[in-house]
C-alpha positions as CSV (number, residue, x, y, z in Angstrom):
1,X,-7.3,31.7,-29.6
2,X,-8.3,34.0,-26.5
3,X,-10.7,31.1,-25.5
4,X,-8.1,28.4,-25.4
5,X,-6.0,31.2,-23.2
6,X,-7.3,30.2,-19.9
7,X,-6.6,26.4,-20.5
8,X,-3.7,26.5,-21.7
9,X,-2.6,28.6,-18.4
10,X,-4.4,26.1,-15.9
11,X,-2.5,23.3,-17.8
12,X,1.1,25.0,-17.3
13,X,0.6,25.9,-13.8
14,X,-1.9,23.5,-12.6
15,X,0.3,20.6,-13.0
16,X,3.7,21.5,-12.1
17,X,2.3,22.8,-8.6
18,X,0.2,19.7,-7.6
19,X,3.2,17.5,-8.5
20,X,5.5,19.9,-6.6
21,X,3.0,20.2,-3.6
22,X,2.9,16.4,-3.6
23,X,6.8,16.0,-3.5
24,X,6.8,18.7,-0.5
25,X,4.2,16.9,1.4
26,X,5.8,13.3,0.7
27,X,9.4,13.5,1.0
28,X,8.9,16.5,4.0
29,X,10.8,15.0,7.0
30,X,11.2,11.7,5.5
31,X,14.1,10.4,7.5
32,X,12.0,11.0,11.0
33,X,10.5,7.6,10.4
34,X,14.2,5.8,10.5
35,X,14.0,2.4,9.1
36,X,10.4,2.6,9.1
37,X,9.1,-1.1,8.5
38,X,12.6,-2.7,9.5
39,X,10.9,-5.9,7.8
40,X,11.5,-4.5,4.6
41,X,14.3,-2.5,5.4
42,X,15.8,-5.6,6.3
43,X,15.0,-7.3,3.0
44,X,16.4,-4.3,1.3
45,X,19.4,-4.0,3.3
46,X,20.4,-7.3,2.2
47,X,19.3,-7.4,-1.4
48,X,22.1,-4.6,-1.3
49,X,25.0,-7.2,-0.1
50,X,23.7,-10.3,-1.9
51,X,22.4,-10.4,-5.5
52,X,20.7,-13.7,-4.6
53,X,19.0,-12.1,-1.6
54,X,17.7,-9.2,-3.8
55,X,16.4,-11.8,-6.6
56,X,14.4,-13.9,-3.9
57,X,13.8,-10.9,-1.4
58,X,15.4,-12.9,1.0
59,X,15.1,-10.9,4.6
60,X,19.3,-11.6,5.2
61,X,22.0,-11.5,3.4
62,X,22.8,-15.1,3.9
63,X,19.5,-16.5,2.3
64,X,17.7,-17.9,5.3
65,X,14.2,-17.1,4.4
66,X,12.0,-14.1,2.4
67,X,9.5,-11.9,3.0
68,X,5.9,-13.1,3.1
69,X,5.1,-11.6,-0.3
70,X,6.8,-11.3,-3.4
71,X,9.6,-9.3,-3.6
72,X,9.0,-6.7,-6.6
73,X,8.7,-4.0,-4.0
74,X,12.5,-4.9,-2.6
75,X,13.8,-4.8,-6.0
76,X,13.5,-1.3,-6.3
77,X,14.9,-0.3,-2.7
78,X,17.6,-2.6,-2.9
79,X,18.7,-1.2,-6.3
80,X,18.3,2.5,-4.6
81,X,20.5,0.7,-1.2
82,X,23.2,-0.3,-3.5
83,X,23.5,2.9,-5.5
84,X,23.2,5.2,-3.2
85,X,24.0,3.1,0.8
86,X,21.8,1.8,3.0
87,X,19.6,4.2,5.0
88,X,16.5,5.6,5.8
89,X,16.3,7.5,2.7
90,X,17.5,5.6,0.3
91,X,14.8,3.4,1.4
92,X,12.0,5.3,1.6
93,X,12.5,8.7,-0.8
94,X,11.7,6.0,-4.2
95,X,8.1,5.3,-2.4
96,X,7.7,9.0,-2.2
97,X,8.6,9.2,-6.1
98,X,6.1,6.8,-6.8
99,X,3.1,8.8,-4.9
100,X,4.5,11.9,-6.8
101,X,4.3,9.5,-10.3
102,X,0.7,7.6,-9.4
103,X,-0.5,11.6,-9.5
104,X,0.7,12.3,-12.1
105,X,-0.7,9.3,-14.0
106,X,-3.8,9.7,-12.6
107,X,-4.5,13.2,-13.2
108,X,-3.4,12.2,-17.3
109,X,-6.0,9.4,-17.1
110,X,-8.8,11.5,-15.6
111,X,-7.4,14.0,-18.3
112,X,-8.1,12.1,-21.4
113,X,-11.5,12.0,-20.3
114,X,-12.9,14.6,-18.6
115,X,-10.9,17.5,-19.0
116,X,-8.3,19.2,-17.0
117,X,-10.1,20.4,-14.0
118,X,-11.3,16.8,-13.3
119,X,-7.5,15.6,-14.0
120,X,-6.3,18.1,-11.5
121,X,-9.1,17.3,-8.8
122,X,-8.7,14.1,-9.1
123,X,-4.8,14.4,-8.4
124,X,-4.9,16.2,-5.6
125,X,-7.8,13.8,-3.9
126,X,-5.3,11.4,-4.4
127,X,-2.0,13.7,-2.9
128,X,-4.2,14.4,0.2
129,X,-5.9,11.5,0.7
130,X,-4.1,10.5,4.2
131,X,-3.4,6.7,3.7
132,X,-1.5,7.9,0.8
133,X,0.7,10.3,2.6
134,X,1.3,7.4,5.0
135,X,2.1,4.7,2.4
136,X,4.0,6.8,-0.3
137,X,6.0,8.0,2.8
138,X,6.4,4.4,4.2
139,X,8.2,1.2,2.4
140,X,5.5,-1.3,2.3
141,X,5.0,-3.2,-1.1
142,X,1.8,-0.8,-1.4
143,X,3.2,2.8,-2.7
144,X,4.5,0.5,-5.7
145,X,1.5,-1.4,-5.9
146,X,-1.1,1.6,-6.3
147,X,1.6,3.1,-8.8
148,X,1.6,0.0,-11.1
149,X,-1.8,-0.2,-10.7
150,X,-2.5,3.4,-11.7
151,X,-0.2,2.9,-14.5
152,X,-2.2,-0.3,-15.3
153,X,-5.4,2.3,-15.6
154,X,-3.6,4.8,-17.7
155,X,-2.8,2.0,-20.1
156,X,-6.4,0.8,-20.4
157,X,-7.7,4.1,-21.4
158,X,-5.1,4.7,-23.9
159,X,-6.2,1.2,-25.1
160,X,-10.0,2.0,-25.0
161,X,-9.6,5.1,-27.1
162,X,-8.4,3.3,-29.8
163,X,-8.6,-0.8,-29.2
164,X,-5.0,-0.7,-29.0
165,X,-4.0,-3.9,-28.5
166,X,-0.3,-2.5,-27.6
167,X,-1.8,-0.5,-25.1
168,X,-3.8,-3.0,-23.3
169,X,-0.9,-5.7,-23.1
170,X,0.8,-2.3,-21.7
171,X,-1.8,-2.5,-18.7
172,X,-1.5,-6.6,-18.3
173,X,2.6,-6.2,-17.5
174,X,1.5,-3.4,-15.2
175,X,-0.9,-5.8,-13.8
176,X,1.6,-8.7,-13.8
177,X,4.4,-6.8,-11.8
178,X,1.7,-5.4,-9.0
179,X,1.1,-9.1,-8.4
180,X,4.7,-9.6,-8.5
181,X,4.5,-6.3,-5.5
182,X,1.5,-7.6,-3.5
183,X,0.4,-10.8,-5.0
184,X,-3.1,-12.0,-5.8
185,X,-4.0,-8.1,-4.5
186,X,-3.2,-6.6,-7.9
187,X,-6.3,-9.1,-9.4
188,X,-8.6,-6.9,-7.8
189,X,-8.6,-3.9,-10.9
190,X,-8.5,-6.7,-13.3
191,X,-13.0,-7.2,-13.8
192,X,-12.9,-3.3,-14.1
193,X,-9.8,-3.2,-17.0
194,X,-11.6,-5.7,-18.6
195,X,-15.2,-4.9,-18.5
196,X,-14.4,-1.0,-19.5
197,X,-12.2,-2.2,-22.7
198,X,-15.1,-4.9,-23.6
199,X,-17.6,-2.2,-23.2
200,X,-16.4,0.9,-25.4
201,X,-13.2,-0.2,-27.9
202,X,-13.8,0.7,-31.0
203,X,-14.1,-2.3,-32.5
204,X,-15.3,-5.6,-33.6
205,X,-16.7,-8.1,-30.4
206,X,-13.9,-10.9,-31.4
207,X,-11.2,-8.1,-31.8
208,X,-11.8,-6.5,-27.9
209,X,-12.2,-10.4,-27.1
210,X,-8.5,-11.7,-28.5
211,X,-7.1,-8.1,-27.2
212,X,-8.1,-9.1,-23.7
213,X,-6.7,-12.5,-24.1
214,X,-3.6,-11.1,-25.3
215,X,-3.6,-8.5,-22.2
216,X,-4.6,-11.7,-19.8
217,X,-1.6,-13.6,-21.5
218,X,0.6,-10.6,-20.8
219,X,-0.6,-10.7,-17.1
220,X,0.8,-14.3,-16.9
221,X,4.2,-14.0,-18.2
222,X,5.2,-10.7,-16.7
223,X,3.8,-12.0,-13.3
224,X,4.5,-15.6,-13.8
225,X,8.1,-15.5,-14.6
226,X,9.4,-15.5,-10.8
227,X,7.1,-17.4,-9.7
228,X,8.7,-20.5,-12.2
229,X,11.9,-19.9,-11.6
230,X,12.0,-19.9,-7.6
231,X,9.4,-23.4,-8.1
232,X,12.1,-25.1,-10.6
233,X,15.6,-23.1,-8.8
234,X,18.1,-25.4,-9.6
235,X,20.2,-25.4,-6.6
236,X,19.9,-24.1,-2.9
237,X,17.8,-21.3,-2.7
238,X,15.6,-19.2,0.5
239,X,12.7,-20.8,2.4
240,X,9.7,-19.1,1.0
241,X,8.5,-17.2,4.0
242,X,5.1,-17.2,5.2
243,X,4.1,-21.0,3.5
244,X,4.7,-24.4,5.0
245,X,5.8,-26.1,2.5
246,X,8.5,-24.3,1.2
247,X,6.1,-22.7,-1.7
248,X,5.6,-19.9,-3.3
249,X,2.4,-21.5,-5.2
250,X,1.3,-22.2,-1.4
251,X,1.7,-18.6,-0.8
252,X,0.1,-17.0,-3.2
253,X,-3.0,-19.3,-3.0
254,X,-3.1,-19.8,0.6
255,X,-1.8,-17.5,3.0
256,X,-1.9,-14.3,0.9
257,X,-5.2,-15.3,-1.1
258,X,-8.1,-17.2,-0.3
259,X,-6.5,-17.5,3.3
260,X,-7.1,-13.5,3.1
261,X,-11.0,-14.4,2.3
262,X,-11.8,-17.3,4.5
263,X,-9.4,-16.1,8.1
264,X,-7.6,-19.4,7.3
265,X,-4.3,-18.6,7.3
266,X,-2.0,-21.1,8.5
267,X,0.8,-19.7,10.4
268,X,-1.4,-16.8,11.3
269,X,-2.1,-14.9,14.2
270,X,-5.6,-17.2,14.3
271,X,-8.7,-16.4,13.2
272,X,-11.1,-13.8,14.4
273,X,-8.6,-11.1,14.9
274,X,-9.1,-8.6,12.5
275,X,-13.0,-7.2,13.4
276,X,-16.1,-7.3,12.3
277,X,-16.6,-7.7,8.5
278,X,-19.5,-5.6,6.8
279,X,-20.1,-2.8,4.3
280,X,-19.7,-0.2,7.2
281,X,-15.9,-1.3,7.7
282,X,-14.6,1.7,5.5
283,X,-16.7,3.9,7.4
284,X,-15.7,2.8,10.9
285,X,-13.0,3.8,13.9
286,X,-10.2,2.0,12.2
287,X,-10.4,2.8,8.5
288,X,-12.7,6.0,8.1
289,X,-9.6,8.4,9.3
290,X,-7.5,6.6,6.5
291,X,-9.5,6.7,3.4
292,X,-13.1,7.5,3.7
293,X,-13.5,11.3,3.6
294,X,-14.2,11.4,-0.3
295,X,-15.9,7.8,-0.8
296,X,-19.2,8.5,-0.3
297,X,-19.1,11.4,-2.9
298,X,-17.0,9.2,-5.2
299,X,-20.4,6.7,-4.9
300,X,-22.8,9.5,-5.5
301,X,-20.7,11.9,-8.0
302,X,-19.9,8.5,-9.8
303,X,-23.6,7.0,-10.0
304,X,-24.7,10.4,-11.5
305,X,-22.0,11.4,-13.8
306,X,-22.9,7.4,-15.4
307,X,-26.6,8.0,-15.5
308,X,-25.8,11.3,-17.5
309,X,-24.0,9.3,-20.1
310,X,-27.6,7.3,-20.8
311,X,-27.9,7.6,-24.5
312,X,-24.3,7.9,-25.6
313,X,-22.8,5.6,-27.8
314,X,-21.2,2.3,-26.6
315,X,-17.6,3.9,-27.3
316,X,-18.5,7.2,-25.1
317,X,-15.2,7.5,-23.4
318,X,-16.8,9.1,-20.1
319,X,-18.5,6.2,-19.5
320,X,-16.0,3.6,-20.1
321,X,-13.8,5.5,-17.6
322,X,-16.5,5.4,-14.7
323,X,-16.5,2.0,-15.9
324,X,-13.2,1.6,-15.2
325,X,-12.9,3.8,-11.8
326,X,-16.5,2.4,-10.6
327,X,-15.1,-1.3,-11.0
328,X,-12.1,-0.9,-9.3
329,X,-13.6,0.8,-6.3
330,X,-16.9,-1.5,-6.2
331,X,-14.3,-4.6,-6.6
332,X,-11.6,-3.8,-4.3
333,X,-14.0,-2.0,-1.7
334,X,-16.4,-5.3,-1.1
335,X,-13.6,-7.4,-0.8
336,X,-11.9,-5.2,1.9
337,X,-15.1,-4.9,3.6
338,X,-15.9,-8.6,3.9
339,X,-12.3,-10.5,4.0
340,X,-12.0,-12.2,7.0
341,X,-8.5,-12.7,7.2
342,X,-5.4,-10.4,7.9
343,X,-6.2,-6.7,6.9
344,X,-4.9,-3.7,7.8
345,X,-5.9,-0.3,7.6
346,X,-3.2,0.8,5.6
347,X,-4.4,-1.1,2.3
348,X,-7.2,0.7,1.8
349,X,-4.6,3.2,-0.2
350,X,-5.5,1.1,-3.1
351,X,-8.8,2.7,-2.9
352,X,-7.5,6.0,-2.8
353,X,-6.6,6.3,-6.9
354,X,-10.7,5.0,-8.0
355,X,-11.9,7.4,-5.7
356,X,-9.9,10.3,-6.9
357,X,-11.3,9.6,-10.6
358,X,-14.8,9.3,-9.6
359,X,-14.8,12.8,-7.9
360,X,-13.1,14.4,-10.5
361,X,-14.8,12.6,-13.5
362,X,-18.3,12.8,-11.6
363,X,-18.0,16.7,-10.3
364,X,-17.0,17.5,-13.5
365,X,-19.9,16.3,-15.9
366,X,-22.4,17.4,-13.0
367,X,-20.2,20.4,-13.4
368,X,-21.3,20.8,-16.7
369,X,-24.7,20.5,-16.3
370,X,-25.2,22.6,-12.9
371,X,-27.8,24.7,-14.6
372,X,-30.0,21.8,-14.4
373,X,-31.8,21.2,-11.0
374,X,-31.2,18.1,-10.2
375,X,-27.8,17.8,-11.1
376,X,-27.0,20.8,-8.9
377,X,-28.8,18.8,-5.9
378,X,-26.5,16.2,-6.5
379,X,-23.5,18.2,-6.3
380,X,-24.9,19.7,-3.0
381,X,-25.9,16.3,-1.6
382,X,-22.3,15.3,-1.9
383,X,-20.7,18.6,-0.8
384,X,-23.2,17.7,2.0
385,X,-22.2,14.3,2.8
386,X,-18.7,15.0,2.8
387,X,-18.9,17.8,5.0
388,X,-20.9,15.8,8.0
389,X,-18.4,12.8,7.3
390,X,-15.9,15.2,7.8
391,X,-17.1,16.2,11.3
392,X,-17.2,13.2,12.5
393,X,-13.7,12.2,11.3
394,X,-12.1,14.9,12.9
395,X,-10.7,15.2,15.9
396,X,-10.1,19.3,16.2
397,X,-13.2,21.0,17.5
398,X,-12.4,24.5,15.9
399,X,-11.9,22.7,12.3
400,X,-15.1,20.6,12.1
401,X,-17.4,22.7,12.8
402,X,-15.8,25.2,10.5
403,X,-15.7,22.1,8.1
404,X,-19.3,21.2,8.9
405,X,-20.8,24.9,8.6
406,X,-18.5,26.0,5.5
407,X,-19.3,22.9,3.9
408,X,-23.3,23.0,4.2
409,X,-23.4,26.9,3.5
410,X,-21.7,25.9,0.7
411,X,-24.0,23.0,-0.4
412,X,-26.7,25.5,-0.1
413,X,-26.0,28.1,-2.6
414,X,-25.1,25.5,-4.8
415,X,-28.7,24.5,-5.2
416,X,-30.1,28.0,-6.7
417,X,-30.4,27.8,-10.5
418,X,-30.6,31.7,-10.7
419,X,-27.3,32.1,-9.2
420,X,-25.0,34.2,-11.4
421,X,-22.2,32.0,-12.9
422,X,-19.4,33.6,-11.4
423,X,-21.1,33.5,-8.1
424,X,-21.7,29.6,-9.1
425,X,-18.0,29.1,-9.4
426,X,-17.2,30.9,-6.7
427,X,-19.2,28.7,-4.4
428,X,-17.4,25.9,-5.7
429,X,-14.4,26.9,-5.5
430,X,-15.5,27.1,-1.5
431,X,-17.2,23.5,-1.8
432,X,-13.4,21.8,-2.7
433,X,-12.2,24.0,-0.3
434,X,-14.5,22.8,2.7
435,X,-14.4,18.8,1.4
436,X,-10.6,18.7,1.1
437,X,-9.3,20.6,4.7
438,X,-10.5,17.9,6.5
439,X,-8.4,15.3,4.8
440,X,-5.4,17.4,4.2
441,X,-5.3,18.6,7.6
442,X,-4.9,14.9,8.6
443,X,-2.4,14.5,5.9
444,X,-0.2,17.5,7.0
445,X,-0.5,15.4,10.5
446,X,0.9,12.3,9.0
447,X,3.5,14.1,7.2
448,X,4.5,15.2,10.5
449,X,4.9,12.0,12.3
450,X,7.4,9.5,12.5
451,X,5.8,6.5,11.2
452,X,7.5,2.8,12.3
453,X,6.6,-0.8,13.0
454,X,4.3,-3.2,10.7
455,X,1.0,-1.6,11.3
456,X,1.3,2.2,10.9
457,X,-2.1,4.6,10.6
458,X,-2.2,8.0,9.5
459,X,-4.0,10.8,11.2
460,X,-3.0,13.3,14.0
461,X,-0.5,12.2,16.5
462,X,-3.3,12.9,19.4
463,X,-5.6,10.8,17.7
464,X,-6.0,7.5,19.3
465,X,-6.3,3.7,18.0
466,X,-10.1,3.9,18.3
467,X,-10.1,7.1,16.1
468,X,-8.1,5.4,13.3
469,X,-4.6,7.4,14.5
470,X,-1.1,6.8,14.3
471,X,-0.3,2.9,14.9
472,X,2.9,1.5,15.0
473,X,5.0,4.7,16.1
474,X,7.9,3.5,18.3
475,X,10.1,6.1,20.5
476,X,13.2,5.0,21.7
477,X,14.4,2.1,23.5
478,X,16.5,-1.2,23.5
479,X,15.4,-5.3,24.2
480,X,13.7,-7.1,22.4
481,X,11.3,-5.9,19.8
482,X,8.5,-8.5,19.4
483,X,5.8,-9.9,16.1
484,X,5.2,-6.0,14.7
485,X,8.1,-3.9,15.9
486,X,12.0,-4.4,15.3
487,X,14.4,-3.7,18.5
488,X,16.8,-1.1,19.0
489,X,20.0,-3.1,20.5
490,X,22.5,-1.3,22.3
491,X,26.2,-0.5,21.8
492,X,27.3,-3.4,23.3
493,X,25.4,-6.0,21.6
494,X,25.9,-4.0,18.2
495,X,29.2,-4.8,18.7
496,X,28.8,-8.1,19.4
497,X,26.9,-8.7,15.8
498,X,29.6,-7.0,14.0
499,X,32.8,-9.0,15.4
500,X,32.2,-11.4,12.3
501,X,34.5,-14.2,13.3
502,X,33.7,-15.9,9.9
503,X,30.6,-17.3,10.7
504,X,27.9,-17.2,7.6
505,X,25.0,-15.9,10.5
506,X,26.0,-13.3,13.4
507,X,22.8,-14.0,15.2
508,X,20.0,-16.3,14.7
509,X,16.7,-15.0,17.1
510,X,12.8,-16.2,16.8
511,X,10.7,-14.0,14.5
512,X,11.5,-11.7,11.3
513,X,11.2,-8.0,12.8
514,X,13.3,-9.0,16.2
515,X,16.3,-9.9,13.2
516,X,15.6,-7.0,11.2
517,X,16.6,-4.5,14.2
518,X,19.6,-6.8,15.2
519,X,20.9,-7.1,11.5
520,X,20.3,-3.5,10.7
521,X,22.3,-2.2,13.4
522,X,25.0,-4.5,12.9
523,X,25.2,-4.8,9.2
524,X,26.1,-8.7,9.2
525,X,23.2,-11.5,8.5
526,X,21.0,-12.3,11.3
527,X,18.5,-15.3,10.9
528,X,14.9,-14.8,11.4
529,X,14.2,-18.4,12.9
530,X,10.1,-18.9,12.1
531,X,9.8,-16.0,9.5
532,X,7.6,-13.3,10.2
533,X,5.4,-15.1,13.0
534,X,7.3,-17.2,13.9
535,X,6.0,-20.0,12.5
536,X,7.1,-20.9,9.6
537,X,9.0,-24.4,9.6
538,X,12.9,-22.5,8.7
539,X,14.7,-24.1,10.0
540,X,13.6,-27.3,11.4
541,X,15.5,-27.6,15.0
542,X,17.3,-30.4,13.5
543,X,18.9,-28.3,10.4
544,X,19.6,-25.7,13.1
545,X,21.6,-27.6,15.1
546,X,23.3,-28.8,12.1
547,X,24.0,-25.7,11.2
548,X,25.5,-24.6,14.8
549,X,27.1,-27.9,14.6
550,X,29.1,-26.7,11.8
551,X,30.1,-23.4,13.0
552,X,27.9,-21.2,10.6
553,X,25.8,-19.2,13.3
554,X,27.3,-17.4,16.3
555,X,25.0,-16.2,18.5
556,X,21.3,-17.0,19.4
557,X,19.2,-13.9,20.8
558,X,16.2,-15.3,23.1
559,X,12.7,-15.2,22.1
560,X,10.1,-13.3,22.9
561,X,6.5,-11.3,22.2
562,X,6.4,-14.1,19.4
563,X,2.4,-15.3,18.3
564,X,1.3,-18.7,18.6
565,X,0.9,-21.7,16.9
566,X,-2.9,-22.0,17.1
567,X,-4.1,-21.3,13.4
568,X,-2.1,-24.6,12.6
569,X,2.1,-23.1,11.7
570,X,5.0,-24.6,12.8
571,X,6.8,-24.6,16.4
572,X,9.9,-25.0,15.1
573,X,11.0,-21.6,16.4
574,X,9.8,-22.6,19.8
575,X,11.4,-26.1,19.8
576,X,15.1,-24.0,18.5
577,X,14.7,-21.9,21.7
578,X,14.1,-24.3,24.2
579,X,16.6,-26.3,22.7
580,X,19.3,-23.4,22.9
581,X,18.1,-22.5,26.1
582,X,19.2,-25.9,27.4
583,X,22.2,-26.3,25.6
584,X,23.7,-23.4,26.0
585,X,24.8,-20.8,29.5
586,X,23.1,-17.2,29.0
587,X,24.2,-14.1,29.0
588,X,22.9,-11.0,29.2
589,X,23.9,-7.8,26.8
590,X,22.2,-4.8,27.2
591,X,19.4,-6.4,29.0
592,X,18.9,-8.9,26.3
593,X,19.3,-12.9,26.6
594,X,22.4,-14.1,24.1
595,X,23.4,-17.2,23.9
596,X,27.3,-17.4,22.3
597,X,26.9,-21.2,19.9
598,X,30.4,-20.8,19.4
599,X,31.5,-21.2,22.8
C-alpha cells in the first residue's frame, strides 16, 4: 500500500493543476482579441439569427454564401451565440474549453500506456506548446479539429487494448466530424489509427481487418451526411463558398485538397505564395516559433523508446502507441512540409498533440532504462537538441542563454551512470525545466496579446514576421478592411446598416472579411459579394442586379485590398463594382465609399 502512496498523490494533484493551469493560460484575457477572426465570427453571428445559416455555415444571416470549409466548427459557436448573445466570448471561451479537453484526452491516452508521468508530460507539452495557446484562444475550425482528432486517438487505444470494435467506430465518427471541421485535413491521422490497430489488436488478422472497415464505414456516414444533404438540398440553399461551381464535392476535392498539394487552387491568391517547400519548413522563420521547440526530441525520444520495444509481442501496447503518435506526426508533418498550396503557420497545431505523446511516451521508457548508457545519451542528446533549438528560437537574450547553459549542464549530468538516483531525478526534473521555459515563455506572450485577422502567429509581441511573431494583430481604426482583416466602421455608417428599411441585405461589399466587420457592427445581413477572395462566382452581376432590382439589398460599400483573379476565379465581384460604381452617385460615410441602391 505505501508504494502505491506516491502515485496515487501525483494522480490527484497532477491532473487537476495542469487542467487548471491550462484553463488560466487559455481563457486569461480572452476578450482582448474582440471578434478575433471576424470571418468566423461572422458565420457564427449569423448561425445565431438563422437556423438555416447555422446548418450551411452560411457567413450572413440571409444565406448569401458559406465559409470556405465546412461548418462543424460554426455549429458549436453559433449554439454558444444563441445561448448565451453574440460576443467575443461567447465565441471564443468554447475553443478554450476544447484546448483544456484535448489535454485532458491526451494525458489519458498517453496514460494508458506509459504511465502517469508520461500522461502528465505529455499534457503539459501540449498546454504550452504556443500554436496551441494561439488556436485554443482563437476561433478557427482548428481548436475543434485537434480536439476531435485527439479524441479520435483516445478511441483507438481503447480499441487496440482490447479489439473493440465499439471503440474503434468511436474513433471513425471522431474522424468523420474533424473532416466535417477542416475537411480532407482530419484524413491525415487516419494511416496511423489504422496501422497501430492492425499492428497490436488482440485478435484474429480478418477480425482487426472487418473492425477497420467498420471504423472506415463509420468515417463515411458521420462525415458524409452533410456533405449529401447540401448536394441533393431540395430548395434554395447558400452558394458554397470558396468552389466555382456551386459544390461542396468541388471543395473538398479541389480547393481544400489536392488544390492544398499541387498550389492549384482556383480562386486563390495564385500559386507560388506560400514559400519554399522542404523538410526544414517546420524548422524555419515562419513555423519554428509556433511549433518546433519539442519536435526534434519527439523524433529522437520516439525512434528510441520503439527500438526498446524490439522483442515484445505484436500486442505490446507501447509500441502500438508510438505507432500511433509516430504516424500521425510522420504523416501530417511531410505533408505540411511539402504542400504547395495555401498553408499557414497556424496549422501546425495539429502537430502539437503527436508530439506531446512522443516526448512523454519516449522520455518515459528511456526513463526507465537510464541506468543503461546509451539510453541515458539519448535522453541527453535530446535535452541537448532542445536546448540549442531553443536559443535560436528565442528572441530574449537573458533567457536563451540561461535556456542554452541550463539545458546542456543538464544534458551533462544526465550522462553519468554512477549518479545517485535522487541526484538522477533531480537533474531531470531541471532537464523539463530547461526544455519547456522556452516555449512557455512564448506561450505566456501569446496569451498576452490580442490576436485578430485571418493569419495570426503566436510568439512575443516584439517578435517580428521573420521571427515567426504575432501576425494578424489589428489596432484600431475605421475604412475598409481588405482580403485578411475585417474593418471597423464608424458610428455613422453603423447606423446606416442598422436602419433596416425591410430590405433582406443592409449592405452588399466585395470580399467576405470587409462584410464580416460591417455586419458585425451592425447586427443586420451584409453580403460578401466573391466569398472570401473575392472570387467566387456569388452572385453573378446579373443575379445582383436582379436582386437590387427587386429591392432586397440597400447599400453597396466599395471595394478594395481585394486579390486577383489570376489563379483562374471569378471577376464577378469586380464586374458588380464597376457596375455599381456607374450606376449609382457615391457617397462617402466615415471615409468609406457607399453607394445607397435604394435611392
Amino acid at each position: 500500500m505505501t508504494t502505491l502512496a506516491p502515485v496515487r498523490t501525483r494522480t490527484r494533484v497532477g491532473l487537476p493543476v495542469l487542467l487548471l493551469g491550462t484553463a488560466v493560460l487559455y481563457l486569461w484575457g480572452l476578450g482582448a482579441s474582440g471578434w478575433a477572426n471576424a470571418y468566423y465570427s461572422a458565420a457564427a453571428q449569423a448561425g445565431a439569427m438563422d437556423w438555416q445559416a447555422l446548418l450551411f455555415g452560411s457567413t450572413d444571416p440571409a444565406n448569401s454564401i458559406t465559409i470556405d470549409k465546412t461548418p462543424a466548427s460554426v455549429w458549436v459557436m453559433g449554439l454558444s451565440a444563441r445561448l448565451f448573445g453574440v460576443s467575443s466570448w461567447s465565441i471564443l471561451v468554447p475553443q478554450a474549453l476544447m484546448g483544456v479537453a484535448a489535454v485532458w484526452l491526451l494525458y489519458a491516452a498517453v496514460r494508458r500506456v506509459a504511465g502517469e508521468a508520461a500522461g502528465l508530460l505529455a499534457g503539459v507539452v501540449l498546454a504550452l506548446t504556443p500554436v496551441a495557446v494561439l488556436m485554443f484562444r482563437f476561433n478557427n475550425p482548428d481548436a475543434l479539429l485537434v480536439l476531435l482528432l485527439v479524441a479520435g486517438a483516445y478511441a483507438v487505444t481503447r480499441a487496440t487494448e482490447t479489439a473493440s470494435w465499439r471503440w474503434l467506430a468511436l474513433a471513425g465518427v471522431c474522424v468523420g466530424f474533424a473532416f466535417l471541421t477542416k475537411m480532407l485535413q482530419a484524413f491525415l491521422v487516419l494511416p496511423a489509427f489504422g496501422a497501430a490497430y492492425l499492428l497490436a489488436a488482440p485478435t484474429a488478422l480478418r477480425s482487426r481487418l472487418a473492425h477497420l472497415a467498420a471504423a472506415a464505414g463509420a468515417v463515411v456516414v458521420s462525415g458524409g451526411w452533410w456533405i449529401l444533404l447540401v448536394e441533393l438540398w431540395p430548395g434554395e440553399r447558400p452558394y458554397i463558398g470558396g468552389s466555382q461551381q456551386d459544390s461542396v464535392l468541388e471543395l473538398t476535392v479541389g480547393y481544400n485538397g489536392l488544390g492544398r498539394l499541387t498550389g492549384e487552387e482556383v480562386g486563390s491568391v495564385g500559386p507560388g505564395s506560400w514559400g519554399r517547400t522542404g523538410w526544414w519548413r517546420l524548422l524555419g522563420d515562419e513555423m519554428g516559433g509556433q511549433v518546433a521547440w519539442l519536435l526534434p526530441a519527439a523524433v529522437v525520444l520516439g525512434t528510441a523508446a520503439v527500438w526498446l520495444t524490439r522483442g515484445q509481442p505484436r500486442t505490446d501496447p507501447t509500441r502500438a502507441a508510438l505507432v500511433l503518435w509516430g504516424g500521425w506526426l510522420l504523416v501530417t508533418a511531410l505533408v505540411f512540409s511539402y504542400m504547395n498550396g495555401i498553408i499557414h503557420a497556424y496549422y501546425t497545431v495539429a502537430l502539437v498533440p503527436a508530439i506531446g505523446a512522443l516526448v512523454g511516451v519516449g522520455a518515459m521508457s528511456l526513463w526507465r532504462s537510464r541506468f543503461d548508457p546509451l539510453a541515458g545519451a539519448v535522453l541527453a542528446g535530446a535535452v541537448a537538441i532542445s536546448s540549442i533549438l531553443a536559443y535560436v528560437l528565442l528572441t530574449d537574450t537573458a533567457l536563451r542563454i540561461l535556456v542554452l547553459v541550463g539545458g546542456l549542464a543538464a544534458a551533462a549530468l544526465l550522462l553519468p551512470t554512477d549518479l545517485p538516483d535522487r541526484a538522477r531525478k533531480g537533474v531531470a526534473g531541471l532537464a523539463a525545466v530547461m526544455v519547456l521555459l522556452g516555449p512557455a515563455s512564448w506561450s505566456v506572450a501569446t496569451a498576452a496579446t490580442p490576436h485578430t485577422g485571418a493569419i495570426p502567429a503566436a510568439g512575443p509581441a516584439t517578435a517580428g514576421p521573420g521571427s515567426g511573431g504575432p501576425g494578424g494583430t489589428a489596432g484600431p481604426g475605421g475604412g475598409m478592411g481588405g482580403l485578411l482583416d475585417a474593418p471597423t466602421p464608424g458610428a455613422e455608417l453603423v447606423a446606416l446598416l442598422r436602419d433596416d428599411d425591410g430590405y433582406t441585405w443592409a449592405a452588399a461589399t466585395v470580399g467576405s472579411n470587409n462584410a464580416a466587420g460591417y455586419q458585425l457592427a451592425g447586427g443586420a445581413a451584409v453580403m460578401a459579394v466573391g466569398g472570401f477572395n473575392g472570387t467566387d462566382p456569388s452572385p453573378t452581376l446579373t443575379e445582383f442586379q436582379a436582386l437590387v432590382h427587386s429591392g432586397r439589398i440597400h447599400y453597396f460599400i466599395g471595394d478594395a485590398g481585394m486579390s486577383s483573379t489570376s489563379s483562374g476565379g471569378s471577376d464577378a465581384g469586380a464586374q458588380i463594382a464597376d457596375w455599381v460604381a456607374q450606376t449609382y452617385p457615391a457617397a462617402t460615410v466615415d471615409g468609406v465609399t457607399v453607394y445607397d441602391l435604394g435611392a
